[in-house]
C-alpha angles and dihedrals in degrees: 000000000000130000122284126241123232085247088043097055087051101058083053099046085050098042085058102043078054099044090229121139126239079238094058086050091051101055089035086067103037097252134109118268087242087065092059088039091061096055093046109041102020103040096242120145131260106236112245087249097066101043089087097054094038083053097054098042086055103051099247156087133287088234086049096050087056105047088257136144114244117255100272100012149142078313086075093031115111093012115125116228 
């Protein structure tokens, strides 16, 4: 087993909190479950094309998925004009 990615990690941490399998992700995205399996448990990343549909399927963000502050954040929270 490799090392997971920070997105990686985060797929798996989700898939749990929703009680979805890697499997129901997979097939909910048209690729084979050894494809998910590969950017959670071996590190490897998710293609730019994808990041959309795992997103949704999550329940988040693109930002979120990637570990990114949203577009006019907290980044710009507390900050005087």
């Amino acid at each position: 087993m490799g090392k997971r990615s920070q997105t990686g990690s985060f797929i798996y941490n989700r898939l749990y909190q929703m009680h979805k399998q890697q499997k129901e992700l997979a097939e909910a995205i048209g690729l084979p479950p050894s494809t998910v399996n590969s950017w959670i448990m071996r590190g490897r990343d998710v293609p730019a094309r994808y990041l959309g549909p795992v997103a949704e399927f999550l329940g988040v963000s693109v930002y979120e998925l990637l570990g990114l502050e949203e577009p006019g954040g907290a980044q710009t929270k507390g900050m005087s004009g």
